[in-house]
N, CA, C and O atoms as CSV, one atom per row, in Angstrom:
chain,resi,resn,atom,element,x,y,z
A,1,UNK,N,N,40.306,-12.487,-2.701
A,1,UNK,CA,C,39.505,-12.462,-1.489
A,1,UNK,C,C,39.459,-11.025,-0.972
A,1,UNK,O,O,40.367,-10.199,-1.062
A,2,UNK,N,N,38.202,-10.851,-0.392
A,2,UNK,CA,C,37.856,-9.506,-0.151
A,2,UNK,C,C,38.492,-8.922,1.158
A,2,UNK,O,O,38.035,-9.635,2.052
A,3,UNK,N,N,39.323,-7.973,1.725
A,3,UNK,CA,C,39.952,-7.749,2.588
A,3,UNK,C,C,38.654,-6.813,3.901
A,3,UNK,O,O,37.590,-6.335,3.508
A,4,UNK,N,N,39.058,-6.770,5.193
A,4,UNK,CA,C,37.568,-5.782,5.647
A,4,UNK,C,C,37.687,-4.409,5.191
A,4,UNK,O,O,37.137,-3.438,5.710
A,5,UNK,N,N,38.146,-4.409,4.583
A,5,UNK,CA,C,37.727,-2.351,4.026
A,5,UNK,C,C,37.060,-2.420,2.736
A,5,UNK,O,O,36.717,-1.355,2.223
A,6,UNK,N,N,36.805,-3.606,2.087
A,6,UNK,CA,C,36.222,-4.111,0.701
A,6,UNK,C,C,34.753,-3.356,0.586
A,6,UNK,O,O,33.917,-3.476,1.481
A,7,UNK,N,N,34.566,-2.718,-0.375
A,7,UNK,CA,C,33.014,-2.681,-0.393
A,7,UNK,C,C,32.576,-3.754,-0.942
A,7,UNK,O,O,33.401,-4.191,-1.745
A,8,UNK,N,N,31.359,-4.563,-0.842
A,8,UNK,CA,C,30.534,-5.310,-1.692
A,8,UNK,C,C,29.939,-5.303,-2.447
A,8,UNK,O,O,29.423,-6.297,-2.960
A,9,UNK,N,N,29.770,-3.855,-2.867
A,9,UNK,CA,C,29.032,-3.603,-4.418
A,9,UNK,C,C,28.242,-1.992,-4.142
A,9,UNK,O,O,28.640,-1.395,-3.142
A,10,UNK,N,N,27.378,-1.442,-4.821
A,10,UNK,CA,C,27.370,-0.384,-5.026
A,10,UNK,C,C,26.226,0.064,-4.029
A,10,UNK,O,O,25.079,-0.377,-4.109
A,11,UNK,N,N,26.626,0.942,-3.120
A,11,UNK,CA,C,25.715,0.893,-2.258
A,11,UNK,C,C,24.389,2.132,-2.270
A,11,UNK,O,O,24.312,2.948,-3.189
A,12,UNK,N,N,23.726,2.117,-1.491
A,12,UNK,CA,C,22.627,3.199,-2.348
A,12,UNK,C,C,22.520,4.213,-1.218
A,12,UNK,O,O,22.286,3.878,-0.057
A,13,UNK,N,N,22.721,5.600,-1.655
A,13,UNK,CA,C,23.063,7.153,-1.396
A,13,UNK,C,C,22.057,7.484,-0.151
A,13,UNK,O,O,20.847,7.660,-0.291
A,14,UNK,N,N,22.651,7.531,0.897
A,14,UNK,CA,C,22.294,8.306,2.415
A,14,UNK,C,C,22.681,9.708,2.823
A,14,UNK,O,O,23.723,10.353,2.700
A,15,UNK,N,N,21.598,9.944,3.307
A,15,UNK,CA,C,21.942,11.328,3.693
A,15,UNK,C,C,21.493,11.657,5.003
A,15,UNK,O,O,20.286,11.417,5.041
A,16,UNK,N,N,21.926,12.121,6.165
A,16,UNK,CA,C,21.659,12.335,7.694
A,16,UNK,C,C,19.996,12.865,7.586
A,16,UNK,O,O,19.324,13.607,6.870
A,17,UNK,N,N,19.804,11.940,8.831
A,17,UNK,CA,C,18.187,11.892,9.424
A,17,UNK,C,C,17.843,13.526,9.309
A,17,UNK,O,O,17.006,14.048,8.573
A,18,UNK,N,N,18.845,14.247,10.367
A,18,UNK,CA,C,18.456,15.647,10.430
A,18,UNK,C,C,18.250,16.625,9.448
A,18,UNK,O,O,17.292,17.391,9.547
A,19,UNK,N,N,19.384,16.717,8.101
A,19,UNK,CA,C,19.634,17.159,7.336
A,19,UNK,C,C,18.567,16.807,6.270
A,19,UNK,O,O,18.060,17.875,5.925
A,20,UNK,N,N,17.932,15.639,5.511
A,20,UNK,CA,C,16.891,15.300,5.002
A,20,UNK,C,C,15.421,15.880,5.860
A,20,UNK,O,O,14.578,16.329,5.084
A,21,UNK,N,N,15.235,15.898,6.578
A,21,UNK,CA,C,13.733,16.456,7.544
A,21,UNK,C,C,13.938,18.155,7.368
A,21,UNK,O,O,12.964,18.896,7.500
A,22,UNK,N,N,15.439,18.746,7.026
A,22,UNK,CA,C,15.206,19.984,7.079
A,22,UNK,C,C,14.777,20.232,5.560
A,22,UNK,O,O,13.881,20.881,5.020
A,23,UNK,N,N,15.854,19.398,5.103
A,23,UNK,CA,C,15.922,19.835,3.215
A,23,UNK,C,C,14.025,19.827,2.719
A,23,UNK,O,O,13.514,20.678,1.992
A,24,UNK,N,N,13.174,18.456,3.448
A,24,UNK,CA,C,12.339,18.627,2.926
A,24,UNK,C,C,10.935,19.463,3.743
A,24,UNK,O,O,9.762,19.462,3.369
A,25,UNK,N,N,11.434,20.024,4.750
A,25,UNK,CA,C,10.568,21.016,5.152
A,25,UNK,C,C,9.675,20.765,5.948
A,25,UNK,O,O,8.496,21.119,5.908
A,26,UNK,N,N,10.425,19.890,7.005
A,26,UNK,CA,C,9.014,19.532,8.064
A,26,UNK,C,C,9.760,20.260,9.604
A,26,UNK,O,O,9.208,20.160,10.699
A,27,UNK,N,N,10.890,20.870,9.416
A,27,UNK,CA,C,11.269,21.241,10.467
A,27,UNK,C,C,12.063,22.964,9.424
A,27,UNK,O,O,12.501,23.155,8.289
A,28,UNK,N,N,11.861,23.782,10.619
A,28,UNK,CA,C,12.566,24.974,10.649
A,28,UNK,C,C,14.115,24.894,10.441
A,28,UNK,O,O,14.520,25.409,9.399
A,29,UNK,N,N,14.815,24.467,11.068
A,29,UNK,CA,C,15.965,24.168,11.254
A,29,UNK,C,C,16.402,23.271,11.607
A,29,UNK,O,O,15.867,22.644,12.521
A,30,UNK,N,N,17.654,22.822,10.966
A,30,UNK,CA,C,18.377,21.632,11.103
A,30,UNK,C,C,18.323,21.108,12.760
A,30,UNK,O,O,18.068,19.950,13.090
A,31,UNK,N,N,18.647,22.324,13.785
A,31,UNK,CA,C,18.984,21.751,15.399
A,31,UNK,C,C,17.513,21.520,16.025
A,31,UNK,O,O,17.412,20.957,17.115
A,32,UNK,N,N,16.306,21.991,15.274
A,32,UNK,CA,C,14.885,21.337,15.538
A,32,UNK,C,C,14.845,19.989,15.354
A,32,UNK,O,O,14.370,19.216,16.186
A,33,UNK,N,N,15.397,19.609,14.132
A,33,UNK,CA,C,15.201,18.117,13.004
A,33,UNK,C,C,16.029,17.673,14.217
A,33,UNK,O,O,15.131,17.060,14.793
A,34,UNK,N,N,16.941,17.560,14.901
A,34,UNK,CA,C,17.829,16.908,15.297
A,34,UNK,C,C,17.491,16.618,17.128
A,34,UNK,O,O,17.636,15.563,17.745
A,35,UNK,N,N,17.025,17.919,17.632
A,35,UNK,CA,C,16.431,17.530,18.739
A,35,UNK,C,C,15.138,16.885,18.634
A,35,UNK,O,O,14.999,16.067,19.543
A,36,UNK,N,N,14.451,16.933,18.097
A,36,UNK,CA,C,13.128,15.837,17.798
A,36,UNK,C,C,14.005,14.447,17.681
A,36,UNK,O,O,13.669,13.568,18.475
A,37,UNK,N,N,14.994,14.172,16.861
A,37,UNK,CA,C,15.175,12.951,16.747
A,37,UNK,C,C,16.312,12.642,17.831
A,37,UNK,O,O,16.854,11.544,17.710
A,38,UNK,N,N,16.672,13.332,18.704
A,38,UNK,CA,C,17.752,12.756,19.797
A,38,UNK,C,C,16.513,12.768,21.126
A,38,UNK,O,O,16.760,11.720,21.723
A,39,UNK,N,N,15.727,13.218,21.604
A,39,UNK,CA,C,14.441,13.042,22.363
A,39,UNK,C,C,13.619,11.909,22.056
A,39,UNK,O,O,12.725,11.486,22.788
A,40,UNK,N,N,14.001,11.367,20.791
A,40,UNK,CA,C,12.797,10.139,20.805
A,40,UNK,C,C,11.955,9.724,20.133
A,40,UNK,O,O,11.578,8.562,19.982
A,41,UNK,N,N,11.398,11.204,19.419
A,41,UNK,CA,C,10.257,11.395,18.986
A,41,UNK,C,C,10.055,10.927,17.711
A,41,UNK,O,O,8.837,11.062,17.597
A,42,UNK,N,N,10.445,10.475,16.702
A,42,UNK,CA,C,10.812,9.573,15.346
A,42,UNK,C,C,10.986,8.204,15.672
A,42,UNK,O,O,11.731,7.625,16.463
A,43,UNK,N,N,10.381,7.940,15.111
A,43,UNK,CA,C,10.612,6.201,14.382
A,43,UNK,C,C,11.116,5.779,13.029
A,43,UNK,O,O,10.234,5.556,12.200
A,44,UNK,N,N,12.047,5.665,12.744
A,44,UNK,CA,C,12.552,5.116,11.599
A,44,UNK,C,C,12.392,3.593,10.813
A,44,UNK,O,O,13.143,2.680,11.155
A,45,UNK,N,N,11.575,3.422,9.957
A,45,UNK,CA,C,11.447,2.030,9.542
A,45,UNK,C,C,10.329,1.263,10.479
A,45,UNK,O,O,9.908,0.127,10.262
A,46,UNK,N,N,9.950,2.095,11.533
A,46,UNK,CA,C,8.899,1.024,12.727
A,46,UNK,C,C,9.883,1.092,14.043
A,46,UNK,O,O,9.218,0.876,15.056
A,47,UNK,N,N,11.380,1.346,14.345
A,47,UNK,CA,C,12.167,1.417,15.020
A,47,UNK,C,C,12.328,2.795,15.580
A,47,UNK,O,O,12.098,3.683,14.759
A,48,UNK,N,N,12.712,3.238,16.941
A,48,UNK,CA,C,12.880,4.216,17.399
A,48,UNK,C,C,14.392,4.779,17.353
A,48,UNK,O,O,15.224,4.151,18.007
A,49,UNK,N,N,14.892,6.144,16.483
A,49,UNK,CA,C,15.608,6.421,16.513
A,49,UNK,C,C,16.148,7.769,17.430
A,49,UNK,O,O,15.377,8.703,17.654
A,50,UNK,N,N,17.294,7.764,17.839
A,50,UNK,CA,C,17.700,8.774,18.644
A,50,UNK,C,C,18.962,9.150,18.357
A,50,UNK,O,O,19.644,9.762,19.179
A,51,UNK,N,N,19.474,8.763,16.948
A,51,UNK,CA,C,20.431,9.559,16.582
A,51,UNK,C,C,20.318,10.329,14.844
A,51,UNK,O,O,20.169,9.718,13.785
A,52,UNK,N,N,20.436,11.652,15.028
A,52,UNK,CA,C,20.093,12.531,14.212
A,52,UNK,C,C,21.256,12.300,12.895
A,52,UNK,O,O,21.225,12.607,11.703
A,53,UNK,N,N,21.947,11.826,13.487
A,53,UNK,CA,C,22.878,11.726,11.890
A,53,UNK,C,C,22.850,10.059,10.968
A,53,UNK,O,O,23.567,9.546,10.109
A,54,UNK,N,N,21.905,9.743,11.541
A,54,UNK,CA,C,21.401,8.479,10.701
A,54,UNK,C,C,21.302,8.141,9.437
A,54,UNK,O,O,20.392,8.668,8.796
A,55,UNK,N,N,21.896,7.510,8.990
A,55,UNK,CA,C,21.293,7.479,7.203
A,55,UNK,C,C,20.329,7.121,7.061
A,55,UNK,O,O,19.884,6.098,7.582
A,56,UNK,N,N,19.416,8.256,5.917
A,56,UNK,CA,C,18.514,7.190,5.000
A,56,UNK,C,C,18.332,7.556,3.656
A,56,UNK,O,O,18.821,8.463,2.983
A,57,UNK,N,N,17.535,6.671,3.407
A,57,UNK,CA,C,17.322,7.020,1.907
A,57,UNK,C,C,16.169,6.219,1.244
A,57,UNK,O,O,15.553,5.372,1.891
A,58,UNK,N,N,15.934,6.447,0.171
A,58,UNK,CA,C,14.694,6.049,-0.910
A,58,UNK,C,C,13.986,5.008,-0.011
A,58,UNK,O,O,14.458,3.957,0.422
A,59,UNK,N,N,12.862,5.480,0.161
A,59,UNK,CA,C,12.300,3.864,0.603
A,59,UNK,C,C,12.247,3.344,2.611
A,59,UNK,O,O,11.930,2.367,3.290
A,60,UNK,N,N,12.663,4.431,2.766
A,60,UNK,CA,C,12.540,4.601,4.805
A,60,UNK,C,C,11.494,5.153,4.611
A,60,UNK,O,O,11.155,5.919,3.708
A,61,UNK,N,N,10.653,4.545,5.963
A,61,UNK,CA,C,9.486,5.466,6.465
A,61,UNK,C,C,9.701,6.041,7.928
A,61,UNK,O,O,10.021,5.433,8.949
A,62,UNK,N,N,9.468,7.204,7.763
A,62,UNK,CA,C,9.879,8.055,9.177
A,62,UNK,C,C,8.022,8.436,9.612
A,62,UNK,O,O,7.015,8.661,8.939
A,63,UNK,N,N,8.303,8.351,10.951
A,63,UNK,CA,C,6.861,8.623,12.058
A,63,UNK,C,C,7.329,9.405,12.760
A,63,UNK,O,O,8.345,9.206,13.427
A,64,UNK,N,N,6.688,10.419,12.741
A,64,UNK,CA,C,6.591,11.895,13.739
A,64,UNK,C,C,5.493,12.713,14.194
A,64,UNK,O,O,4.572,12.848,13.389
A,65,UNK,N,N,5.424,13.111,14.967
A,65,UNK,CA,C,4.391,14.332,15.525
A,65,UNK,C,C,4.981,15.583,14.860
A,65,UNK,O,O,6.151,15.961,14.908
A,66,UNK,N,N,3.773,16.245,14.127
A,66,UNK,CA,C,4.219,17.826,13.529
A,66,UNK,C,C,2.964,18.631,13.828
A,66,UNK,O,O,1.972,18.755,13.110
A,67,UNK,N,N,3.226,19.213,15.164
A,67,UNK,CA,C,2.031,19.786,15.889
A,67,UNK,C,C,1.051,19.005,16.066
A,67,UNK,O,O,1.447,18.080,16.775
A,68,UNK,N,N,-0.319,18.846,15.727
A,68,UNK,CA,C,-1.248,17.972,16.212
A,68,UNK,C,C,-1.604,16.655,15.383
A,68,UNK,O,O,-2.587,15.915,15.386
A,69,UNK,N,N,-0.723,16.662,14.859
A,69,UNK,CA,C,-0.768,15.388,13.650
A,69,UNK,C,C,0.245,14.456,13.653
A,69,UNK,O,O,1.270,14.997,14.068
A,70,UNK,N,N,0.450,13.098,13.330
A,70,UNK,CA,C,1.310,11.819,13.483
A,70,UNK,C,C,1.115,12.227,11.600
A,70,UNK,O,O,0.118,12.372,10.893
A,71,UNK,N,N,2.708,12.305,11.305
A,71,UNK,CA,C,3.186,12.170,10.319
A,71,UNK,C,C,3.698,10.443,9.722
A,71,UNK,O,O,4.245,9.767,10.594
A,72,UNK,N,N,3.612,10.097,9.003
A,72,UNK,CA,C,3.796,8.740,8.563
A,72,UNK,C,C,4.329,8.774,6.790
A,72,UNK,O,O,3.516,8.425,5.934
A,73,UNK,N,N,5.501,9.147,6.458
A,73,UNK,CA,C,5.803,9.423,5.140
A,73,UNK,C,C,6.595,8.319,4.851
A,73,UNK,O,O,7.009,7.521,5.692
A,74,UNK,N,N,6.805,8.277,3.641
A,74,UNK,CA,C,8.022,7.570,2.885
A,74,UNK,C,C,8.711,8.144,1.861
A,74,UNK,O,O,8.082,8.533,0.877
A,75,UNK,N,N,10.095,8.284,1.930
A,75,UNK,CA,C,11.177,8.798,1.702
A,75,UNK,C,C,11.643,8.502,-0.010
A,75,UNK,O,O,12.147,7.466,-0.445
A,76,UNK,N,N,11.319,9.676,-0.737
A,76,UNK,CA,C,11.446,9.000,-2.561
A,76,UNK,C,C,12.216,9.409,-2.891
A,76,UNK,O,O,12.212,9.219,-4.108
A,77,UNK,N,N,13.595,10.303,-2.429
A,77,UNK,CA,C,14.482,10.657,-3.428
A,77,UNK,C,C,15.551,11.657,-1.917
A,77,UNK,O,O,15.177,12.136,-0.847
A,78,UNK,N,N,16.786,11.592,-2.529
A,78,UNK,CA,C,17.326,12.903,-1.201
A,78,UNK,C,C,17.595,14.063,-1.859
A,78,UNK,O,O,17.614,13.968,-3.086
A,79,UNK,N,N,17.780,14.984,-1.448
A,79,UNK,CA,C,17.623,16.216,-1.538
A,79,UNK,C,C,19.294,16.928,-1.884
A,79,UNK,O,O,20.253,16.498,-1.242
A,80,UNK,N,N,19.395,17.509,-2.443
A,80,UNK,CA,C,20.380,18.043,-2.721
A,80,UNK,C,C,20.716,19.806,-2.341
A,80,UNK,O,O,21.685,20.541,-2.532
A,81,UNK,N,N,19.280,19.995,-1.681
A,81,UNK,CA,C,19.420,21.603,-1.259
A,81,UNK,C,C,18.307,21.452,-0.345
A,81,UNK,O,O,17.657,20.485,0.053
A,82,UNK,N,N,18.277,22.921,-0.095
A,82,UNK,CA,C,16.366,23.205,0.866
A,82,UNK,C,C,16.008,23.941,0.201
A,82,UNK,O,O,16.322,25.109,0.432
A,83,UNK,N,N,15.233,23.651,-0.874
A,83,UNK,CA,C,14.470,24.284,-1.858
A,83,UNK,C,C,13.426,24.995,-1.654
A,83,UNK,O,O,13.204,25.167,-0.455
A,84,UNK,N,N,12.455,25.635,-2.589
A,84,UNK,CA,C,11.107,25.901,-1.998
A,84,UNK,C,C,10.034,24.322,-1.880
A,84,UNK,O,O,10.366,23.213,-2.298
A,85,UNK,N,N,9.069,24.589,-1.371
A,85,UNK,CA,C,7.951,23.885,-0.751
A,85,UNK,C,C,7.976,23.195,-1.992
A,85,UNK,O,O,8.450,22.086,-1.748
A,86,UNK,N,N,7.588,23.330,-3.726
A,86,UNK,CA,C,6.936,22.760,-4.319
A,86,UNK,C,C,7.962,21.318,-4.709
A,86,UNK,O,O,7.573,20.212,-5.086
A,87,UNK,N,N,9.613,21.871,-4.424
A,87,UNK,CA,C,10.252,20.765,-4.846
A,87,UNK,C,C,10.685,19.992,-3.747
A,87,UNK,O,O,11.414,19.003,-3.817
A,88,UNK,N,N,10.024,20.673,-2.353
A,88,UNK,CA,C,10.600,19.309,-1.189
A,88,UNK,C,C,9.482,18.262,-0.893
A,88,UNK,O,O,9.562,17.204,-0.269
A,89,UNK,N,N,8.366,18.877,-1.542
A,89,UNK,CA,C,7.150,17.591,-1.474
A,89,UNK,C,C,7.783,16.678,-2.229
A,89,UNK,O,O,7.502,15.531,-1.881
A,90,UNK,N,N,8.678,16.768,-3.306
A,90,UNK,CA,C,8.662,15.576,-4.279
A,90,UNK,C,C,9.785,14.481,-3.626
A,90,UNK,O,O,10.127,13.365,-4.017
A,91,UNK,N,N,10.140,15.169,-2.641
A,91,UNK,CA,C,11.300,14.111,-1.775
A,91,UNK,C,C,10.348,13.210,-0.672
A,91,UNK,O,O,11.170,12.385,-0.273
A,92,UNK,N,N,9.588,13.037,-0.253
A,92,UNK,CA,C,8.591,12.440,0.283
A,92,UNK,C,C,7.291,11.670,-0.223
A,92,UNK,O,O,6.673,12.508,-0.880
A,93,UNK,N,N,6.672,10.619,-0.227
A,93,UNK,CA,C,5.363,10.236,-0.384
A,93,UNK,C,C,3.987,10.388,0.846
A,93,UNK,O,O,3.823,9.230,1.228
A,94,UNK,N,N,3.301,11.003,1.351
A,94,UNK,CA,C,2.803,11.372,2.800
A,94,UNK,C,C,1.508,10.062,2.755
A,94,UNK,O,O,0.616,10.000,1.910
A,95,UNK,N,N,1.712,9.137,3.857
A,95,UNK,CA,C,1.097,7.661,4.255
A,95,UNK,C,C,0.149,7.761,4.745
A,95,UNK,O,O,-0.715,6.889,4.646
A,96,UNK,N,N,-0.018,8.919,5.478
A,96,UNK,CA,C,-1.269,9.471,6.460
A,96,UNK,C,C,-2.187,9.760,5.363
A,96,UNK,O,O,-2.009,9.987,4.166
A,97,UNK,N,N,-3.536,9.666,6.339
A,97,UNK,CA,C,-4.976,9.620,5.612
A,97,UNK,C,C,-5.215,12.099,5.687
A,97,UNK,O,O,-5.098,12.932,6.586
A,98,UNK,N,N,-5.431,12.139,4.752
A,98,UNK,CA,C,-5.926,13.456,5.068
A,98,UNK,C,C,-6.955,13.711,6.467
A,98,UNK,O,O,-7.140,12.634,7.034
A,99,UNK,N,N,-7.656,14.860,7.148
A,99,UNK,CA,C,-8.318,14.575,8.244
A,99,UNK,C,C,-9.715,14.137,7.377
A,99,UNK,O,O,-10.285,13.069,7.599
A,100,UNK,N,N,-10.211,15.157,6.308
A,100,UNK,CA,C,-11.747,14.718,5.947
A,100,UNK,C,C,-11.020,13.632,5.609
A,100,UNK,O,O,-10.524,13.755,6.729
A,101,UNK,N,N,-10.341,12.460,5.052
A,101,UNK,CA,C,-10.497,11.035,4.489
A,101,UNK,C,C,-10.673,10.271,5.606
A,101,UNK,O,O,-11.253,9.215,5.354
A,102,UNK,N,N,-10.329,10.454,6.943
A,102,UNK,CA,C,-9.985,9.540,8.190
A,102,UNK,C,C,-11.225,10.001,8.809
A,102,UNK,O,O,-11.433,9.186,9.708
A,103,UNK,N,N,-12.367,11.063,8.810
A,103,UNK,CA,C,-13.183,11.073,9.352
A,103,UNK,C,C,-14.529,10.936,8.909
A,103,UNK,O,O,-15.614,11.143,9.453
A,104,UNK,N,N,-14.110,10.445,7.538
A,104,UNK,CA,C,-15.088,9.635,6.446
A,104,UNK,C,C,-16.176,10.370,5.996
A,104,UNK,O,O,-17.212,9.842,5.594
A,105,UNK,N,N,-15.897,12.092,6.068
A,105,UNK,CA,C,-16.337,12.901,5.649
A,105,UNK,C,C,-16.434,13.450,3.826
A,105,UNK,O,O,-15.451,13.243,3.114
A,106,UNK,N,N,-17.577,14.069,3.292
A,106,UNK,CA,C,-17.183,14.210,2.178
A,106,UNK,C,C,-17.661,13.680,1.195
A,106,UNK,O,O,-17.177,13.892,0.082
């Protein structure tokens, strides 16, 4: 019988709210990533989060304002550094419509 400190099986790899938003480059710095998400301004999963050291991983969708735009991504892999630009796109899928696709331009 399983005692309470038991894990239940293999659980799948989190990494802090703040620390993921920096690694993949939607914020300057980590204490940006972190005051955006202790103010309010994120939604995690459809839920409003306000703590920056949150886990997530593969498969969360985070909602944000990044200057004049509502960000709407989903989360494909965590990051192991803050790389350049071409390898922190691949940590994200972006949900949002481009502006010409949403203004049915084109």
């Amino acid at each position: 019988m399983a005692g309470p400190g038991a894990k239940a099986g293999p659980q799948t790899p989190r990494l802090r709210l703040d620390k993921w938003l920096w690694q993949a480059r939607f914020f300057k710095t980590r204490e940006l990533a972190a005051e955006t998400v202790a103010q309010g301004h994120l939604r995690l999963n459809g839920q409003h989060c306000l703590k920056p050291g949150h886990g997530v991983g593969a498969g969360d969708v985070l909602t944000f304002a990044q200057g004049a735009r509502i960000r709407v991504i989903r989360i494909q892999a965590l990051g192991q550094r803050r790389g350049p630009a071409e390898e922190a796109q691949t940590l994200y899928l972006d949900l949002d419509l481009p502006p010409k696709a949403a203004s049915g331009l084109e």
